[in-house]
N, C-alpha and C positions, 0 to 999 in steps of 0.2 A: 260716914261722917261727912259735913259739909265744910265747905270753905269759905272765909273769906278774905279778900286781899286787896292793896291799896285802892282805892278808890271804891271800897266794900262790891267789887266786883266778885263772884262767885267762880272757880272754877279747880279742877280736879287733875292731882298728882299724878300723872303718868296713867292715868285711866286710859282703858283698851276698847274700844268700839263703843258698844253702847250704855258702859259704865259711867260714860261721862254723864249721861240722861239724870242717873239718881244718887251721883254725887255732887250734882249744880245744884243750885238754888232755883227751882223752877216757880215763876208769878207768871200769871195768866191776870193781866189788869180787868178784865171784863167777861161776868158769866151771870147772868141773869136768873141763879137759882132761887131766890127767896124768891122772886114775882112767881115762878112758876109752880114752887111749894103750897102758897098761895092760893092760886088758880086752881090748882091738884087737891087743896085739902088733903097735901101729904105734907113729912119732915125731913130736914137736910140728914138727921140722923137716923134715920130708916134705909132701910135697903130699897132703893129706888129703880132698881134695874127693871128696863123695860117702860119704866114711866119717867121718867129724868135720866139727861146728858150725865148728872152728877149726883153722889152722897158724898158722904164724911170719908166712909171707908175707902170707896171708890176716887177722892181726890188722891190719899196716901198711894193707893195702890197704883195709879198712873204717873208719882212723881210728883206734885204737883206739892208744896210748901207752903205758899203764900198766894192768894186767892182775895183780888179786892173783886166787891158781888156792886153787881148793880143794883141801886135803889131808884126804883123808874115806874113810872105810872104815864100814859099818854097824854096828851094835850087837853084829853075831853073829861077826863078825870075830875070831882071835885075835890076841892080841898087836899089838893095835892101834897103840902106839909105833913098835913095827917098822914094822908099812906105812906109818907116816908117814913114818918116815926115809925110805924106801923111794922113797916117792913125791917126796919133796923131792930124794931124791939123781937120779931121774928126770932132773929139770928142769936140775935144776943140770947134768947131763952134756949137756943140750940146751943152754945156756947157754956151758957151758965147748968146746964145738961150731962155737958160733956167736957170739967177743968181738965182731966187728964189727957186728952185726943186735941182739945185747940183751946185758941184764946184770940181775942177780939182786942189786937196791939191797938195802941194807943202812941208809944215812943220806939225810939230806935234799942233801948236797952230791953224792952222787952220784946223784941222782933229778934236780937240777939241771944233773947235767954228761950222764947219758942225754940230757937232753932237747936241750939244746943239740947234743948231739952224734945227733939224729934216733936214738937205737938205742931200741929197743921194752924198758917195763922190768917187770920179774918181781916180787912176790912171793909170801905165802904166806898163809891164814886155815888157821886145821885147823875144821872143822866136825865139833865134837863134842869137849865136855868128856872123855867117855873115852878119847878118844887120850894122854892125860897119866897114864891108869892109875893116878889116886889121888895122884900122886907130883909136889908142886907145884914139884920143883927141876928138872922137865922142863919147865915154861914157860921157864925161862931158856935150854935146851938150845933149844928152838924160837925162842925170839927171837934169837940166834945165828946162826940157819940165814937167817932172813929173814921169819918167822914176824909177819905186822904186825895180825892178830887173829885171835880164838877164837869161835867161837859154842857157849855154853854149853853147849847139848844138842842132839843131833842130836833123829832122834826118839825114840829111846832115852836114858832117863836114867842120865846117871853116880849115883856113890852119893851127891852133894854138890850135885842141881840136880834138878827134876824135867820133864820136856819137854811141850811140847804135845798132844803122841799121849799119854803115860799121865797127863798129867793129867784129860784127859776120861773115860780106861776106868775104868771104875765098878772092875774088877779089880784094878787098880794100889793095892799095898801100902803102897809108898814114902812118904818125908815129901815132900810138895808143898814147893816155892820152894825158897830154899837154904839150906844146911845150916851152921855155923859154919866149916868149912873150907873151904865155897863161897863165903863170903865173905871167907875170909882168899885164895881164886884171885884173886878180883876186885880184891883190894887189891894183888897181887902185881902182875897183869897193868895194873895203873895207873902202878905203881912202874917197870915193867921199858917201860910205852909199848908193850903187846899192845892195841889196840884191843878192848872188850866188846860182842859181837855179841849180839843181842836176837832175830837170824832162828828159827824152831822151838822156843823155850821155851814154858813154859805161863807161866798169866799170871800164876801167885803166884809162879814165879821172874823174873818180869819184870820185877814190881813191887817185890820185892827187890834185884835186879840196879838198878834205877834208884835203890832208896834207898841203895844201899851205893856205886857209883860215885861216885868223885871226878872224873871227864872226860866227856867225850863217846862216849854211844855209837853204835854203827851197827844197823841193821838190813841186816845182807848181804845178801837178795835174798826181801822180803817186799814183800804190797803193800796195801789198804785192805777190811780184814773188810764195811763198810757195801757195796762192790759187789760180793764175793763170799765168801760168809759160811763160810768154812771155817776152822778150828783156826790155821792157817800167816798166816794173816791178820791185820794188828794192828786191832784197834776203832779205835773216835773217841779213847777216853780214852787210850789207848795213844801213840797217833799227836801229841796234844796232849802227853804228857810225855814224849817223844824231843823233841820242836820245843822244850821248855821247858830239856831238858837238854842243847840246844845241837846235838842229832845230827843221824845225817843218814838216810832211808828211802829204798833202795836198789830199785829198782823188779825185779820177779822174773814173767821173761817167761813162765813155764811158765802153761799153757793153763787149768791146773785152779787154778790162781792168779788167774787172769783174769777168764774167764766163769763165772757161775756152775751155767751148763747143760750145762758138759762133763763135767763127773764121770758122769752117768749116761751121754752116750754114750761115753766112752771105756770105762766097764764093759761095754756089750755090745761091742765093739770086741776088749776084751781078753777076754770068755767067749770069745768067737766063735775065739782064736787060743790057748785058753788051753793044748791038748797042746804045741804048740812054744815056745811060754813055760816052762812046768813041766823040756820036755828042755833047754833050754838054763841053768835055774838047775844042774837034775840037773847038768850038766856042768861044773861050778863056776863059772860066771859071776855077781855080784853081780845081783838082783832089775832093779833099776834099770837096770842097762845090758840085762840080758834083753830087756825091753819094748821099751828103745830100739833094739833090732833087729829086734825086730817092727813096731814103727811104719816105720824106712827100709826092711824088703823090701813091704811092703802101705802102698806109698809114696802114692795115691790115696786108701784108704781113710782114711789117717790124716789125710790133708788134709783133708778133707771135713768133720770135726769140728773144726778150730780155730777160735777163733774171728778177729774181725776187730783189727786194731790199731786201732781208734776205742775197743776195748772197754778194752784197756790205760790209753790216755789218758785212759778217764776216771776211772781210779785215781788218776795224775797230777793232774787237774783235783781228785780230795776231797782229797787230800791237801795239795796246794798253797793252797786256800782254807783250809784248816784252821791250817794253820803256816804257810806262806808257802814263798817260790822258793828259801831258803838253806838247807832241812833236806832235800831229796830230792835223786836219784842214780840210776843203773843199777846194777843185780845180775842178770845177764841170766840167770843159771843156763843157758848154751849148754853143749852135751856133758855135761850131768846131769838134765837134760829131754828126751821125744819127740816135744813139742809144746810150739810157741809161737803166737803171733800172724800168720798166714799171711804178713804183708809180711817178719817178720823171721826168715827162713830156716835164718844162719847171720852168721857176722859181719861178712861184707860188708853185711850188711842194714841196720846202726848209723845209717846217712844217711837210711833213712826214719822211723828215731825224730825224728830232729831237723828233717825238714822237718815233721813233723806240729807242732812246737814253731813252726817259725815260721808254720804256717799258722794257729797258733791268736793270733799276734801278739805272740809274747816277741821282747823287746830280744834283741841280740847278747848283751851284758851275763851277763843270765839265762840264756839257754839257754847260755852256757862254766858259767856255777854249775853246770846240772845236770848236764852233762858230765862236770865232775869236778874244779870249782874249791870245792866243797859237799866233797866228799870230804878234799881237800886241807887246805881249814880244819882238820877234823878231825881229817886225819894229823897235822899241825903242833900241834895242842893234846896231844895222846899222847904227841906225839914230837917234840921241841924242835930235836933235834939231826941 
């Protein structure tokens, strides 16, 4: 049985080790299964082992409860709206598939009656202001669908936010932070209870984004700039005004996120494979998942540069001292990364995050917050109803 308790925080009666894992309420805000099923010409409902991080079965089987999937197409993408729908109407025919295994929440009473009723629940982030194509009466179309946030800019900026990646290119033309009708998005998405994701923007739309929000925001699946110093990264000062604006920092399992000495080996990694990389985007396959098919056939080689999950934890460990045990989360980025943290594979792997929590000596309490009792606050502050 699950829990839940004031403040719809999740967490478990006098559970003993690692029993607290699968009686929390476990939410992972960001896994990029449908692009990849997609891409695969495979289904969430299929047994995907060996070709996907995730299925259906395989979420239950790791814990996992509540699953918002990224909706994300690249910057070069046309008609980016479309593949949204595209990819939402995906799930939902996985969903509409399988009414006794999940359901595609919409409100808080039926997030409450999934839970009760064991079924596994769905919804939706679009990653990347461009998918709304300028056109802010498609956030309402998105929150409709199940749409429960947005992260402002992919790495590519829309014409109303500017991102991480071109905020540092000395090239990048654009106006930095947001623009007047980037903050009439953010007022909209507060209004309609779209959660404001903080993941991959640069830091003057950050800093904007935090002065203009009226709720809590998230960072979908970022993790602490001071242990690995790259753009995707949030600083100390960042990190301290999410915890001040109540939010909550969603931990992002990908490798080059983690350590900060993988980016150059996975460079010679990827020279080293780069003709079969190159024929495989030739063939229309997005960048991203490219690679992610070269790291599973050169299954050895890839492993060999991850790093270790002590290294992630210590993201966990700045972050937590910094703000404390109520503002952080998972955002695993599974099926939109080709590297994680050797212990966490795939999503049955979710049990070795959490014994690493209680080897380090969290209450029950705490490790259901970061589970997804953290998260939960948050949805409820957004989303009342």
């Amino acid at each position: 049985m699950k829990y839940l308790v004031p403040l719809f925080l999740a967490f478990s009666i006098g559970a003993q080790g690692q029993g607290i894992h699968f009686k929390s309420i476990l939410v992972d805000t960001h896994n990029d299964a449908v692009t990849a099923c997609i891409e695969k010409k495979v289904s969430l409902d299929q047994d995907l082992t060996g070709i996907n991080h995730s299925d259906l079965k395989r979420f239950k089987e790791g814990g996992v409860d509540y699953q918002l999937f990224s909706i994300w197409c690249d910057g070069n993408k046309k008609n980016p709206y479309a593949w949204a729908m595209r990819e939402m109407d995906t799930l939902d025919a996985v969903a509409a598939r399988n009414p006794d295994k999940m359901v595609v929440a919409k409100n808080w009473k039926q997030i409450e009656q999934a839970l009760k009723e064991g079924k596994f629940i769905a919804q939706y982030g679009v990653e990347g202001g461009h998918m709304i194509e300028d056109d802010i009466n498609k956030l309402d179309i998105f929150y409709n669908r199940g749409v429960r946030y947005m992260t402002l800019t992919w790495n590519n900026s829309p014409s109303w936010a500017s991102s991480h990646s071109d905020e540092k290119d000395p090239k990048y033309t654009g106006k930095k932070g947001l623009s007047t009708f980037g903050k009439e998005v953010i007022a909209r998405m507060n209004k309609l209870g779209i959660i404001v994701d903080i993941s991959h923007v640069g830091e003057t739309t950050f800093w904007d984004a935090i002065k203009t929000t009226t709720k809590p925001v998230i960072a979908s699946h970022s993790n602490a700039y001071a242990i690995c110093p790259v753009s995707r990264n949030l600083k100390d000062d960042q990190i301290k005004a999410v915890g001040k604006n109540g939010g909550v920092i969603n931990l992002n399992f990908f490798s080059g996120f983690v350590d900060s000495d993988f980016s150059r080996k996975n460079n010679e990694f990827r020279e080293k494979h780069k003709p079969e990389i190159k024929a495989l985007i030739a063939s229309g396959m997005q960048g991203e998942y490219a690679m992610t098919q070269i790291a599973n056939k050169y299954k050895a080689e890839s492993d060999a540069i991850k790093p270790d999950l002590e290294i992630l934890m210590q993201h966990f460990d700045h972050i937590v001292k910094l703000i404390g045990i109520d503002h952080i989360g998972l955002g695993s980025d599974f099926d939109g990364i080709d590297s994680a943290p050797l212990q966490l594979k795939t999503v049955l792997d979710y049990p070795e995050f959490t014994n690493a929590l209680i080897k380090r000596g969290y209450k029950d309490e705490d490790i259901a917050k970061v589970l997804g009792g953290n998260f939960l606050r948050v949805y409820r502050l957004n989303n009342p109803n």
